[in-house]
ROVO-612445 format. One record per residue (C-alpha): residue in three letters; x, y, z. Coordinates in steps of 0.25 Angstrom, whole numbers, padded with zeros to 4 digits, always signed. Example, Ala and Ser with C-alpha at 12.3 -4.5 7.8 and 13.67 -1.06 7.14 Angstrom:
% residues 2
ALA+0049-0018+0031;SER+0055-0004+0029;
% end
This chain:
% residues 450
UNK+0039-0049-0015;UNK+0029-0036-0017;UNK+0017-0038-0010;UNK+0009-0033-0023;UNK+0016-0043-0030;UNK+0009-0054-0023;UNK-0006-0058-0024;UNK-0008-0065-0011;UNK-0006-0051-0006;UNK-0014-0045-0014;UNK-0026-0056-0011;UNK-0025-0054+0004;UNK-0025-0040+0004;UNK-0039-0037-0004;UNK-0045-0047+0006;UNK-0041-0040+0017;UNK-0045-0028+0009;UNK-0059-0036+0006;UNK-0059-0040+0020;UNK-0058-0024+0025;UNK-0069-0022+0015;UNK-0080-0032+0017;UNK-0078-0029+0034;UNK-0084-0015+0031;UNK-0097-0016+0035;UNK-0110-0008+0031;UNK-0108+0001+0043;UNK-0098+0004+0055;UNK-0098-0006+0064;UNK-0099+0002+0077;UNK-0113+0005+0071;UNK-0121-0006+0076;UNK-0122+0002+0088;UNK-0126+0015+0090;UNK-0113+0025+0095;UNK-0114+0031+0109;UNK-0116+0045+0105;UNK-0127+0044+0096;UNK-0139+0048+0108;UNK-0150+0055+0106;UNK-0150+0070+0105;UNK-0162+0080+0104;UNK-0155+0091+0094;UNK-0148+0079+0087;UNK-0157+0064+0087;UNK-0147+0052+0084;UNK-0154+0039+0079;UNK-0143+0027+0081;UNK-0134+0025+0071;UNK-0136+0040+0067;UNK-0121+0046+0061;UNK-0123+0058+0071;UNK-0117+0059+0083;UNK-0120+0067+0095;UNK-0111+0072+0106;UNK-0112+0063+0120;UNK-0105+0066+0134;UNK-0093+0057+0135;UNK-0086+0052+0150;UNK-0071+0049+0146;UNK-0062+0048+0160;UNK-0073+0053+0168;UNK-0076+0066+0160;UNK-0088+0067+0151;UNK-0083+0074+0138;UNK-0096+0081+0131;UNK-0096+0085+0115;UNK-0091+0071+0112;UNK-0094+0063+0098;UNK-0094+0049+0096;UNK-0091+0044+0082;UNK-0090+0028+0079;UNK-0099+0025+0067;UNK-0095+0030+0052;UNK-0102+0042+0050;UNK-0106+0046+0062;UNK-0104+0061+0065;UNK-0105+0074+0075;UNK-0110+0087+0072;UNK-0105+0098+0080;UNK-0112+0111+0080;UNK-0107+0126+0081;UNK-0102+0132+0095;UNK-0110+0144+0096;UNK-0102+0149+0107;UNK-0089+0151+0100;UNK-0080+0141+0106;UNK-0072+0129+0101;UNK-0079+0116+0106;UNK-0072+0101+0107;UNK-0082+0092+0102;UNK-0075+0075+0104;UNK-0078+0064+0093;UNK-0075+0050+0097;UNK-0072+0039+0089;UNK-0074+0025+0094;UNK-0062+0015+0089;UNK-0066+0000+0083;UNK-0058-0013+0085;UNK-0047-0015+0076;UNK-0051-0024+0064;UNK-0041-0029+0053;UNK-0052-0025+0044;UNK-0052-0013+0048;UNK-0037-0011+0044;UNK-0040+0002+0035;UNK-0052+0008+0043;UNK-0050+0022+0046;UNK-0060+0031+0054;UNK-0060+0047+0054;UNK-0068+0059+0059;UNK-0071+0068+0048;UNK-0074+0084+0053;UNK-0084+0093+0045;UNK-0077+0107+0050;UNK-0077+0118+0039;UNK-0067+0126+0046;UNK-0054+0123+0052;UNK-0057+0129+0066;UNK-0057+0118+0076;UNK-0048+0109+0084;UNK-0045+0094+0084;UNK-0041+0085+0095;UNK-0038+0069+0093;UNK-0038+0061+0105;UNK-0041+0045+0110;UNK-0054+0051+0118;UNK-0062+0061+0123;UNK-0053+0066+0134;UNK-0040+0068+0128;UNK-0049+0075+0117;UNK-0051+0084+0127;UNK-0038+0085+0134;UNK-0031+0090+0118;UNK-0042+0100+0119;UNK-0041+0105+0132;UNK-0026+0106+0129;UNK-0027+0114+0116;UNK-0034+0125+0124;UNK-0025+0125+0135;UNK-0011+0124+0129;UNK-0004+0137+0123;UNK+0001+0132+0111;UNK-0010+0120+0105;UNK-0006+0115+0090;UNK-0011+0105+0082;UNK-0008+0098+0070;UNK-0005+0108+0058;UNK-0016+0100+0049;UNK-0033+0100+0049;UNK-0040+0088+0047;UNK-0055+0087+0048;UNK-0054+0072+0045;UNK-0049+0065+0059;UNK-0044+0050+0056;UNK-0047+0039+0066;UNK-0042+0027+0069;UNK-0056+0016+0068;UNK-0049+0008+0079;UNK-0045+0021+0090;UNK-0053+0027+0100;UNK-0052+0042+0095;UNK-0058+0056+0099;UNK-0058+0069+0091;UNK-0060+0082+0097;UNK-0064+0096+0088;UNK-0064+0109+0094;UNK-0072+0120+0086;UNK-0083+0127+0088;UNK-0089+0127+0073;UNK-0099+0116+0069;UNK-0093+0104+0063;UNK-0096+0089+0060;UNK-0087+0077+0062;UNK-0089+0062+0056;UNK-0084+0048+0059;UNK-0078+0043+0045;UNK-0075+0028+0045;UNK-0069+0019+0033;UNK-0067+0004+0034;UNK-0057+0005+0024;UNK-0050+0017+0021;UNK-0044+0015+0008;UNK-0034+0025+0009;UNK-0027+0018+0020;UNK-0029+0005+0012;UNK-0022+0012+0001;UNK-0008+0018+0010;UNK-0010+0001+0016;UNK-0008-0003+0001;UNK+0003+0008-0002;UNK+0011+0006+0010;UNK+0011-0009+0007;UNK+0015-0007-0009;UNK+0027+0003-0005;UNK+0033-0005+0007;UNK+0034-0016-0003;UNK+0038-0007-0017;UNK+0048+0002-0009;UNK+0060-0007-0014;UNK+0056-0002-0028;UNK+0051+0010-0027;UNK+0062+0015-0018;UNK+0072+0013-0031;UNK+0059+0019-0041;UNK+0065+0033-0049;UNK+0051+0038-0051;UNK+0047+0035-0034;UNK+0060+0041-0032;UNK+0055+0055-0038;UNK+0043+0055-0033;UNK+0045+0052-0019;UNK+0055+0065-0020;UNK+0046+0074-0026;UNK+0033+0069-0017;UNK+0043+0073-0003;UNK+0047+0084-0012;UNK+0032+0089-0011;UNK+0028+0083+0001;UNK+0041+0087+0011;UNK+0046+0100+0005;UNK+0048+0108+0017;UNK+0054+0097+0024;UNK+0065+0094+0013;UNK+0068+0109+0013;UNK+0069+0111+0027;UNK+0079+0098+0025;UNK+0087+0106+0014;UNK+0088+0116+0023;UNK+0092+0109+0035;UNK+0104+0106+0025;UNK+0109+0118+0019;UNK+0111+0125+0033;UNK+0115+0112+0040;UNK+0104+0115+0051;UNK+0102+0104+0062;UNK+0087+0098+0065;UNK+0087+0104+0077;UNK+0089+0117+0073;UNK+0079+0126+0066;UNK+0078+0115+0054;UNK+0068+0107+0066;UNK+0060+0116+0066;UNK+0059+0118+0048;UNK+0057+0105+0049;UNK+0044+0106+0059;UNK+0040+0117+0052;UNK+0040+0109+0037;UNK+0034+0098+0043;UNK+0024+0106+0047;UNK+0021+0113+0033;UNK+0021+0100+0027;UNK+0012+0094+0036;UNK+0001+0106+0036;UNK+0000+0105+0021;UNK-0001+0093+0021;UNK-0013+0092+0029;UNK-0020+0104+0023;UNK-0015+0101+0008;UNK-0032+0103+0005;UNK-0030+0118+0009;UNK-0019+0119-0001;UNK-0026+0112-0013;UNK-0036+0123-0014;UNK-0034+0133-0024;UNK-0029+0143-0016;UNK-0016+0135-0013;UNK-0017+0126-0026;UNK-0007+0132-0035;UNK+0003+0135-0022;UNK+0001+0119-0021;UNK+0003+0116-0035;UNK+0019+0125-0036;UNK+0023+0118-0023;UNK+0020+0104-0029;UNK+0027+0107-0042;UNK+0038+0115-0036;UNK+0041+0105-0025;UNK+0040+0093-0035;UNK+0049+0100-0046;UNK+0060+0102-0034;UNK+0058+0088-0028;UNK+0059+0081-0042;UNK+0072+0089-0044;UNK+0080+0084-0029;UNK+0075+0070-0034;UNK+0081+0072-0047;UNK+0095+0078-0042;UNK+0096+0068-0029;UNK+0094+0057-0040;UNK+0085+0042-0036;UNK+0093+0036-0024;UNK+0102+0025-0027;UNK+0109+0020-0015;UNK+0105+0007-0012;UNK+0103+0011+0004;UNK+0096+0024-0001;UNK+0085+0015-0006;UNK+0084+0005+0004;UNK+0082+0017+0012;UNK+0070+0024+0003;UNK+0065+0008+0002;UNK+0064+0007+0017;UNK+0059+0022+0020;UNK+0048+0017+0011;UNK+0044+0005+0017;UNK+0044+0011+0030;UNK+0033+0022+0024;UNK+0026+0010+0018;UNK+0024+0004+0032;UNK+0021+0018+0039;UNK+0010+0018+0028;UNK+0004+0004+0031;UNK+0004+0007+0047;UNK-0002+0019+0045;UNK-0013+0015+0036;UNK-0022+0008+0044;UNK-0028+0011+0059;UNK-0027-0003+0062;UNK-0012-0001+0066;UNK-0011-0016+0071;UNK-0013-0020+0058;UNK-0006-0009+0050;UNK+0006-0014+0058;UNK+0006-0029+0056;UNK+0005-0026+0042;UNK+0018-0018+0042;UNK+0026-0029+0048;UNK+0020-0038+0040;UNK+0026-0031+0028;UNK+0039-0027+0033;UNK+0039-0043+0038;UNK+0036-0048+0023;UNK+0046-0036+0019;UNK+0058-0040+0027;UNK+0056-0056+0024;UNK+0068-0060+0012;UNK+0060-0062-0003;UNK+0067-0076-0004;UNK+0059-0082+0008;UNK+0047-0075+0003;UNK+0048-0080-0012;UNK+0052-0095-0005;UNK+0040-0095+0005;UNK+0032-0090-0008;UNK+0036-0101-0018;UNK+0031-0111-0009;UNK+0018-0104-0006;UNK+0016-0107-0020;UNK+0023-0120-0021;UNK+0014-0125-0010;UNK+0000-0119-0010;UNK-0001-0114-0026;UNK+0005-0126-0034;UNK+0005-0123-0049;UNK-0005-0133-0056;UNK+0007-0138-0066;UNK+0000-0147-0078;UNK+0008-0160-0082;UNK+0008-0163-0096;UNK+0006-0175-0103;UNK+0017-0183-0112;UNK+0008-0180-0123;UNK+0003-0167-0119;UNK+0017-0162-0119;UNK+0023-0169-0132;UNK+0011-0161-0138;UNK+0016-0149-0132;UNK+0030-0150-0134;UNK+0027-0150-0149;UNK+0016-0139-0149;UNK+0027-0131-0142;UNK+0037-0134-0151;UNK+0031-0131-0163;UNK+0027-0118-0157;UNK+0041-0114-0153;UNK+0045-0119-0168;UNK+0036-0111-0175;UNK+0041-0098-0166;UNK+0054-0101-0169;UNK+0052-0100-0185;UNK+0043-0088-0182;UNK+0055-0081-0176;UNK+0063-0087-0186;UNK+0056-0080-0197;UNK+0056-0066-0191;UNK+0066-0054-0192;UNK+0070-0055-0177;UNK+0077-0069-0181;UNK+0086-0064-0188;UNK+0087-0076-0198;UNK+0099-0072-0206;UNK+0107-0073-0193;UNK+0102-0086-0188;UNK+0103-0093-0202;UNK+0120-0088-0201;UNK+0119-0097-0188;UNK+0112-0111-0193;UNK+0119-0121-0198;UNK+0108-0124-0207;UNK+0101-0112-0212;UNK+0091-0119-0221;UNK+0085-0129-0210;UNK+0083-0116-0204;UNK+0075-0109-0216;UNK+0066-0122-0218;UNK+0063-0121-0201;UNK+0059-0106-0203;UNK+0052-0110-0216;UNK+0042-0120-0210;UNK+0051-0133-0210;UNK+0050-0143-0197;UNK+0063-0140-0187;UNK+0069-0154-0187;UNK+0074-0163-0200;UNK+0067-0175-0203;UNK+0081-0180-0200;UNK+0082-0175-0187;UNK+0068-0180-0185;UNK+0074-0194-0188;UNK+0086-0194-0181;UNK+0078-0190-0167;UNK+0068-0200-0169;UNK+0078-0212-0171;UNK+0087-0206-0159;UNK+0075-0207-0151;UNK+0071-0221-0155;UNK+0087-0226-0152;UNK+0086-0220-0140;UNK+0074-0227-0133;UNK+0079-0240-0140;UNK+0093-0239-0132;UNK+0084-0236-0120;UNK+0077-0249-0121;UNK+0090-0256-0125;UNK+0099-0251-0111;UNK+0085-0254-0103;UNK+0086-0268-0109;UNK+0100-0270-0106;UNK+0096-0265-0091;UNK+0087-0276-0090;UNK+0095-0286-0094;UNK+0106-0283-0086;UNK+0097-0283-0073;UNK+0090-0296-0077;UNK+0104-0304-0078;UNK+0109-0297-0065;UNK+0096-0303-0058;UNK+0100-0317-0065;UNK+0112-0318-0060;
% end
């Protein structure tokens, strides 16, 4: 039983989605008092409520921390100036969590950095000390990586205490972004929810088929390389095929995260012969390999995708509680047998949504009968008449072809004779029903005399 199949579903999730909506206020609601950092300042003066934010000393484990940002209203923001003495500087944002709310299932929160260059240094922690501690570390340690990709674009969770540290010397500003409902989490909600209940059909689609090849053709060509090769010289994964693979993971996930430094036009056309290149090769194995049609196969593909499906609903809302129930609940409907469903259904309807059924009257339905009848009669000659009935045949089968002709030319479908004989068989027939009644009533009364 699809879920998009059924309006009740449908119903109850645009009123939670009215629901999220209409709980939006006007403003954030931690703005009804002003935040802790927002004091007085002779080079920067704050009026309460102001979006600008000023750096205040803050005591954490019993050490003040200085240089630290407190952001907990939408739009509030910090402006941190160039180091004239040439040094990088760590400057701490903080971001106040807000109680978990149903409404709240598809807010999202995030620190946006204004930085044209890409000289600087990140460091994500629950609060201002272990801030401190990644960045003391990084300066001590030999050999300090991070993440192969850039972001200037930090995402929050709205209900986790969070603190962001950026080292850099050059001048740069940061802002608090907040949505009550981020719409493209609602979006990957809804598309987790349709392909966990349309992975038994798309799973044995052709046309999904190719394009689930040719889409990991693009997206994992490295990786399916390193595989092929792997298996032309019968290497083990612990050998120097481990460390391909780290290496293709890496690749893939680099470019993935700076594709907008590849879009440009000094890379576009090098983007362009890799897309068509890979796609033409990938559509090609498809091709040769052929749809799959082991019945295990599939089940396999149906259950890979159901287990993405609910990787997508988990992971598309903060609100993990949440996210969680509604993946059980799913997998809960999912595994219950379509039989109980369908019987627990029909009497859901039976009970609480009765058809309004009309009872006819004698004579309403004596004038319906004949209404009816001399519809159907009058189709029946129509067909009668036309090519498609091929009269020539039909007249071969009659036993009296020219009662036939007059039907088709207008005549009525019963005999005057026939009219007669069911009229007179209908008179005899209520008259032995008074007769034998009669006889029963006699017979009784002389059993009483006696």
């Amino acid at each position: 039983i699809h879920f998009y199949k059924r309006p009740m579903f449908l119903f109850i999730l645009f009123t939670f989605l009215s629901k999220c909506v209409a709980q939006v206020p006007a403003d954030n609601p931690l703005q009804s008092s002003p935040p802790e950092s927002l004091t007085q300042d002779p080079n920067h003066p704050v009026l309460p409520n102001h979006p600008y934010v000023v750096s205040t000393p803050w005591a954490e484990d019993g050490v003040t921390h200085q240089d630290v940002y407190k952001l907990g209203v939408k739009g509030q923001y910090a402006n941190i100036p160039l180091r004239t003495d040439g040094y990088d500087h760590l400057s701490t944002f903080c971001y106040s969590s807000v109680p978990l709310s149903i409404y709240m299932f598809w807010s999202s929160a995030s620190m946006k950095m204004d930085l044209p260059s890409n000289n600087y240094q990140v460091y994500i922690g629950p609060n201002v000390t272990s801030v401190s501690s990644l960045a003391q570390a990084s300066e001590s340690a030999w050999f300090y990586s991070q993440l192969p990709w850039r972001s200037k674009e930090f995402k929050l969770s709205p209900f986790e205490d969070v603190c962001i540290g950026v080292q850099t010397m050059e001048e740069y500003t940061i802002t608090l972004q907040w949505k009550y409902v981020n719409y493209m989490m609602v979006v990957v909600t809804l598309s987790g929810m349709a392909l966990f209940w349309m992975a038994p059909t798309l799973c044995r689609n052709t046309f999904f088929h190719y394009t689930t090849g040719i889409s990991l053709g693009l997206l994992m060509s490295v990786v399916l390389l390193t595989y092929l090769a792997q298996r032309r010289f019968k290497q083990s994964l612990f050998s120097w095929v481990g460390v391909a693979y780290s290496f293709s993971v890496y690749l893939m996930t680099r470019t993935w995260f700076n594709i907008k430094e590849y879009m440009t036009e000094q890379y576009i056309h090098l983007l362009v012969g890799y897309v068509l290149v890979a796609g033409i090769i990938s559509f090609a194995v498809v091709y040769r390999m052929g749809p799959p049609s082991n019945p295990r196969t599939i089940n396999l593909i149906q259950w890979a995708m159901q287990a993405v499906s609910l990787v997508m609903v988990v992971m598309s809302s903060y609100h993990q509680p949440a996210s969680l129930l509604l993946s059980l609940t799913m997998i809960t409907w999912a595994a219950i047998p379509a039989s109980l469903k369908s019987g627990v259904n029909t009497q859901i309807r039976k009970r609480f949504f009765k058809p309004q059924v009309k009872l006819l009257s004698e004579d309403e339905y004596n004038t319906q009968a004949h209404a009816e009848t001399k519809k159907a009669l009058e189709q029946l000659k129509n067909f009668c008449r036309s090519p498609d009935s091929k009269p020539w045949k039909t007249v071969t089968r009659l036993r009296s072809p020219g009662r036939f002709a007059e039907f088709i030319e207008g005549s009525p479908h019963l005999t005057e004779a026939e009219v007669m004989e069911y009229s007179h068989w209908d008179y005899n027939t209520d008259d032995e029903d008074d007769t034998d009644e009669d006889e029963a009533n006699e017979a009784a009364t002389d059993d009483n005399m006696d």
